[in-house]
C-alpha positions in Angstrom: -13.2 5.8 -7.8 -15.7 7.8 -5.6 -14.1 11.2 -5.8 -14.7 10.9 -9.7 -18.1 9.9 -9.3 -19.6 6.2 -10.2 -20.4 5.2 -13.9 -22.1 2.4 -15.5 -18.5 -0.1 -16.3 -20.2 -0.8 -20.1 -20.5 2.5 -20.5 -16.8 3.4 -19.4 -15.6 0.7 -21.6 -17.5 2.2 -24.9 -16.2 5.5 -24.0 -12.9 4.1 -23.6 -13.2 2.2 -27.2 -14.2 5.8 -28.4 -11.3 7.8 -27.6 -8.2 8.0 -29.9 -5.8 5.7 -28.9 -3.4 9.1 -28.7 -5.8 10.4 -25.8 -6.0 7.5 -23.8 -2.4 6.7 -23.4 -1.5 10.1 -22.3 -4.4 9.8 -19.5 -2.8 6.4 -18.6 0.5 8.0 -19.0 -0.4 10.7 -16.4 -2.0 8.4 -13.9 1.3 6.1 -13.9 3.0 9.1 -13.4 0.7 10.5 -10.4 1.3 6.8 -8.5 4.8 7.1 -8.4 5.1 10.8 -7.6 2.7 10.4 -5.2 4.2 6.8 -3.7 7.7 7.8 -3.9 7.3 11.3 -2.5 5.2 9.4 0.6 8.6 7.2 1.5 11.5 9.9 1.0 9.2 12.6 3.1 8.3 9.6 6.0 12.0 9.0 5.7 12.6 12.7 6.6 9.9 12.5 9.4 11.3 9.7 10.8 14.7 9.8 10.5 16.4 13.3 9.8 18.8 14.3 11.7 18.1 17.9 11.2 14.9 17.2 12.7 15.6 14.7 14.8 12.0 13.7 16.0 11.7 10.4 17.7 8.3 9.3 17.7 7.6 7.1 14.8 4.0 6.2 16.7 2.8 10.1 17.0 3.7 10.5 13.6 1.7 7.4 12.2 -1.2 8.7 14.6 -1.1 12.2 13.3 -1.3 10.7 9.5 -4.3 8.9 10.3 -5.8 12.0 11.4 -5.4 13.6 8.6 -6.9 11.0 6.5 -9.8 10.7 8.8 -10.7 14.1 8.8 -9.9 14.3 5.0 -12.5 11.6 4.9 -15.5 13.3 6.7 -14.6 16.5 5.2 -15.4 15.3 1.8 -18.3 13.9 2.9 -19.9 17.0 3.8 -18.5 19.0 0.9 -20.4 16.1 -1.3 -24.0 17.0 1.3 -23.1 20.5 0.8 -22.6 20.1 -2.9 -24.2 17.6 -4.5 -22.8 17.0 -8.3 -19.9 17.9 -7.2 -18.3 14.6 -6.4 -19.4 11.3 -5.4 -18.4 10.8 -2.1 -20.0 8.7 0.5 -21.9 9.9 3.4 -19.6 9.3 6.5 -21.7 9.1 9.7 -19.9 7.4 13.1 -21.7 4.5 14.1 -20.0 2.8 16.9 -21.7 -0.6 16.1 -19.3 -0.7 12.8 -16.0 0.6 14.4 -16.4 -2.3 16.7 -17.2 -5.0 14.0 -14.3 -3.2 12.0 -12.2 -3.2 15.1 -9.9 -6.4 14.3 -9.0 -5.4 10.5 -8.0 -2.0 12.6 -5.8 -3.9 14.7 -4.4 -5.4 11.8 -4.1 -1.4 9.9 -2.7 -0.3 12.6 0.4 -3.2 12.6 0.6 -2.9 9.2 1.3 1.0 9.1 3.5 1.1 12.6 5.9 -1.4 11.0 6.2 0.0 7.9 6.9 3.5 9.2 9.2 1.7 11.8 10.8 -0.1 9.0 11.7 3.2 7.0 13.1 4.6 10.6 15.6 1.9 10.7 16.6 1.0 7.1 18.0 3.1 4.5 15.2 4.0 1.1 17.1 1.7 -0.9 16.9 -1.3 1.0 13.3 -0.6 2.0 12.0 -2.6 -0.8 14.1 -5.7 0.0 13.3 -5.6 3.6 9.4 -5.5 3.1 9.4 -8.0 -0.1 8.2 -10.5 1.8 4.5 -10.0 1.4 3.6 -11.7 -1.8 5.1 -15.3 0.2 3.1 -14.2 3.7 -0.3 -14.1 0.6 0.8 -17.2 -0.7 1.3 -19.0 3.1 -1.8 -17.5 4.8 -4.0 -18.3 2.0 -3.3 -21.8 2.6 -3.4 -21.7 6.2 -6.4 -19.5 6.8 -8.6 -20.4 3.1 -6.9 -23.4 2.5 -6.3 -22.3 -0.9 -3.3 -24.1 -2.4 -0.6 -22.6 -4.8 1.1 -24.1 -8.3 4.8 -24.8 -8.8 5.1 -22.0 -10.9 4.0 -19.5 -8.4 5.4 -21.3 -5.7 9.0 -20.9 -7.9 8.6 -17.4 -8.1 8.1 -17.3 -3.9 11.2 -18.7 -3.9 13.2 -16.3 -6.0 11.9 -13.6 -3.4 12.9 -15.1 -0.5 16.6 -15.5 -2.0 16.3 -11.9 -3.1 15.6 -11.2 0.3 18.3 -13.3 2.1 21.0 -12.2 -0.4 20.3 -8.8 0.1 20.2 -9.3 4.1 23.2 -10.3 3.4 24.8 -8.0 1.6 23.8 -5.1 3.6 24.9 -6.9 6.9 28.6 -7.1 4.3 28.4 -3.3 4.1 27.8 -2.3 7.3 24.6 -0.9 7.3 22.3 -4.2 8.0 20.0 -3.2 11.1 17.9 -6.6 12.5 15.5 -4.3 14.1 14.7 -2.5 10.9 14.6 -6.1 8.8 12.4 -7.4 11.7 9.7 -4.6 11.3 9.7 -4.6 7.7 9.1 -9.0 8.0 6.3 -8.2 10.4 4.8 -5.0 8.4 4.7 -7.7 5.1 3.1 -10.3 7.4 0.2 -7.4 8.1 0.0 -5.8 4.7 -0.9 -9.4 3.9 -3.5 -10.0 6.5 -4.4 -7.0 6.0 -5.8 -7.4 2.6 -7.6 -11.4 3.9 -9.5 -9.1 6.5 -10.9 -6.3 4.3 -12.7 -8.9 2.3 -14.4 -9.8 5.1 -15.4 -6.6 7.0 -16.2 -4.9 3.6 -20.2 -5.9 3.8 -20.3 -4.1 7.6 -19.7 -0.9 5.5 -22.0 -1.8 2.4 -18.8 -2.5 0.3 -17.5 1.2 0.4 -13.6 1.4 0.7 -13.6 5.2 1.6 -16.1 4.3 4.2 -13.6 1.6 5.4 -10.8 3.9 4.9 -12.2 6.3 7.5 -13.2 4.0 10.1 -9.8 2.3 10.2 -8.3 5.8 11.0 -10.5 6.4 13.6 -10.5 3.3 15.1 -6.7 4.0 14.4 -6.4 7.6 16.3 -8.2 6.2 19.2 -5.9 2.9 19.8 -2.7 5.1 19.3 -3.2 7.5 22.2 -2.6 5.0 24.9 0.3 3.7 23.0 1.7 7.3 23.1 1.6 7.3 26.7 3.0 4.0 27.2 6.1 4.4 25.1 6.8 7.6 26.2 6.2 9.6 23.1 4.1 12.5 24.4 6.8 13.4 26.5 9.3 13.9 23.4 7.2 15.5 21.4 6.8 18.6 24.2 10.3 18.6 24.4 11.0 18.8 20.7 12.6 22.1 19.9 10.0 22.2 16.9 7.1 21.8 18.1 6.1 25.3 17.4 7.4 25.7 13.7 4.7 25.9 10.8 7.5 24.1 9.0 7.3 21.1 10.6 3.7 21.1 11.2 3.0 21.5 7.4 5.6 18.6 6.3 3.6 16.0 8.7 0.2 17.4 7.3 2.1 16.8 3.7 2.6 13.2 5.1 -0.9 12.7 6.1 -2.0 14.2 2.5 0.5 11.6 0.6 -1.3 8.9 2.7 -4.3 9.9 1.9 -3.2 10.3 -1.7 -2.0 6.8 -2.4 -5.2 5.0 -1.6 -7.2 7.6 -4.4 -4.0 7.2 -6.9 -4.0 3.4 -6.8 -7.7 3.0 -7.4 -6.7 5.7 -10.1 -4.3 3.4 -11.6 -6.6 0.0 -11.8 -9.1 1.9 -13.4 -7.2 3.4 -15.9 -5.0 0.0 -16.8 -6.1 -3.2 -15.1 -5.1 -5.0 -11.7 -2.0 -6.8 -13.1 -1.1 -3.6 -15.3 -1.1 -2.3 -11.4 1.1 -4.7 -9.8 3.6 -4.2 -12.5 4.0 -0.5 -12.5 4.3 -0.8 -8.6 7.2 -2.7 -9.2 8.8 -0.6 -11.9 8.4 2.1 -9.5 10.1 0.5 -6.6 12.9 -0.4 -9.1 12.9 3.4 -10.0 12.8 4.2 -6.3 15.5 2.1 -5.1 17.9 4.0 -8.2 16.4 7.6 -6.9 17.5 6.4 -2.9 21.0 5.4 -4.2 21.7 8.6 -6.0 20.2 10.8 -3.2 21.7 9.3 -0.3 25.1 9.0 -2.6 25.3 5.6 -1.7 27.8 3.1 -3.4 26.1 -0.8 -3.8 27.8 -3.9 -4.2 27.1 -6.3 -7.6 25.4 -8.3 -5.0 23.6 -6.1 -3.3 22.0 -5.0 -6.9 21.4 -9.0 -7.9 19.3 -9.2 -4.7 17.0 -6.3 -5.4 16.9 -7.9 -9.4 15.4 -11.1 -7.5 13.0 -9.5 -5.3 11.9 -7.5 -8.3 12.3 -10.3 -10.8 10.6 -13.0 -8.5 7.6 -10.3 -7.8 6.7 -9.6 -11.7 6.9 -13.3 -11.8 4.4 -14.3 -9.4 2.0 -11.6 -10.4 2.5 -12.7 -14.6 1.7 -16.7 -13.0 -1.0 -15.4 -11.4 -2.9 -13.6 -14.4 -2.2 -16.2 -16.8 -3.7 -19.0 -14.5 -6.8 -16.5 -13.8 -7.3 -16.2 -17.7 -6.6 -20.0 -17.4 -9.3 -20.5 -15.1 -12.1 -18.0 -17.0 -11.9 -19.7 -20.3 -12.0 -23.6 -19.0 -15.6 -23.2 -18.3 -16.3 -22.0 -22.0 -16.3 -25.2 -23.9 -18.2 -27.3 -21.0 -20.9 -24.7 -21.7 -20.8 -25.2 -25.1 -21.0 -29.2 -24.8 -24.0 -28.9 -22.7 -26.0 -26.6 -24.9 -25.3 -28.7 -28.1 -27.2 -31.7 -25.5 -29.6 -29.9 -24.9 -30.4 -28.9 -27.8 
């Protein structure tokens, strides 16, 4: 990652090889640990933002605007700490050039969808169903990969979509069987998996306008981000609440939305933390452990009682997910040792 400086990847994996085995699953240990702290923190202190009723603040756009903020400015002040400081870290310089904001402005679009419904999403379902509602993302991968890159799917992973989508539906169910099913909520957390997942087509594409440099993306999206918000705010009506809001002057509240805006921050360091340290798949694993572990920690804290049901639905969408992402990585290794023994052949002609 760039805070840590760039290395030479042979030289990473020698050191790796080098360190007693002891050492390096503590450090993988700790960084596991520091992704879920830091991702479930982010949702239970959004859910507080978003929904309290001690605070009572209803303006989910301002407080998705004020997190990009933070990040951005987070961003450029770590770029002049690394001018001011060189050795210190390896940060990229940050300089606005309105040329690349504009070619970056669609994937910013696209950010901003992605973050508005998921914060929506949290304002209008309940922690533990948050997961189900937004599991819908590895099937919107699997469906615009075909319809955009024309890149077809196997059986197997195909399978796996369809235990998800059950998951989901069973668990739409079941909440709607409990009482506590909102469509509005469901509806932003389909649309916030539709974005996550173009989301991810379109940063492969606009990564070459910023020389390949995620932070350098991550700091135009929330600046292309702060500036599309503001006439939102005025056209839902949002600015007016917030001067109304009985807290607007507390240091309280002020410091728990610059927490937010920290934790957003936070996550995009902690999961490039986390593939370093283990591997992609490794990656997508943990993430779903911890959503498992996340769901448990919503049902306890809420005191919430869940049906058998409701439970078997959550197993699915977990279940289906580890199972698309294990079908995925084996037909990857598939795919890198095919080519092996064709080499081979045509060497041995050759010669």
């Amino acid at each position: 990652m760039a805070l840590m400086g760039t290395s030479d990847p042979s030289g990473e994996t020698e050191a790796s090889h080098e360190k007693p085995f002891v050492l390096r699953a503590l450090q993988i240990a700790l960084v596991v640990s520091l992704y879920w702290v830091t991702s479930i923190s982010m949702v239970f202190l959004n859910k507080y933002l978003l929904d309290s009723p001690s605070l009572r603040l209803d303006t989910p756009i301002f407080v998705t605007f004020y997190q990009c903020l933070v990040t951005a400015l987070l961003c450029k002040g770590l770029s002049s700490l690394a001018t001011c400081c060189p050795g210190t870290m390896d940060f990229p310089t940050l300089r606005l050039d309105l040329r690349v904001a504009r070619s970056i402005l669609p994937l910013s679009v696209v950010f901003i969808g992605m973050i508005t419904f998921n914060n929506l999403c949290l304002k209008y379902v309940g922690v533990a169903f948050y997961n189900v509602g937004r599991s819908l993302t590895t099937v919107f991968n699997v469906l615009l990969s075909y319809l955009l890159l024309k890149q077809t799917t196997s059986f197997y992973a195909l399978l796996a979509c369809s235990i998800i989508i059950g998951g989901f539906w069973l668990g739409v169910d079941q909440e709607g069987a409990e009482g506590t099913l909102s469509w509005t909520g469901t509806l932003f957390g389909v649309l916030a998996s539709l974005c996550v997942s173009l989301n991810a087509i379109y940063t492969k594409k606009v990564l070459p306008a910023v020389d390949g440099s995620i932070w350098r993306l991550t700091f135009y999206n929330n600046v292309n981000a702060c500036v599309l918000f503001l006439p939102l705010l005025l056209l839902l009506g949002e600015l007016p609440a917030l001067y109304n809001f009985p807290q607007l002057g507390s240091a309280h509240f002020w410091g728990m939305m610059t927490l937010g805006g920290l934790f957003g921050f936070a996550i995009g360091y902690v999961t490039g933390l986390q593939i370093k340290f283990t591997s992609p798949l490794t990656h997508n694993v943990s993430g779903t452990a911890k959503a498992c572990a996340q769901t448990v920690l919503a049902v306890l804290y809420y005191e919430e009682t869940k049906s058998f049901l409701w439970w078997m639905s959550n197993m699915m969408v977990l279940g289906g997910s580890s199972a698309y992402t294990w079908v995925r990585g084996w037909e990857m290794k598939k795919i890198q040792e095919e080519p092996r023994p064709k080499e081979e052949e045509k060497s041995n002609v050759e010669v």
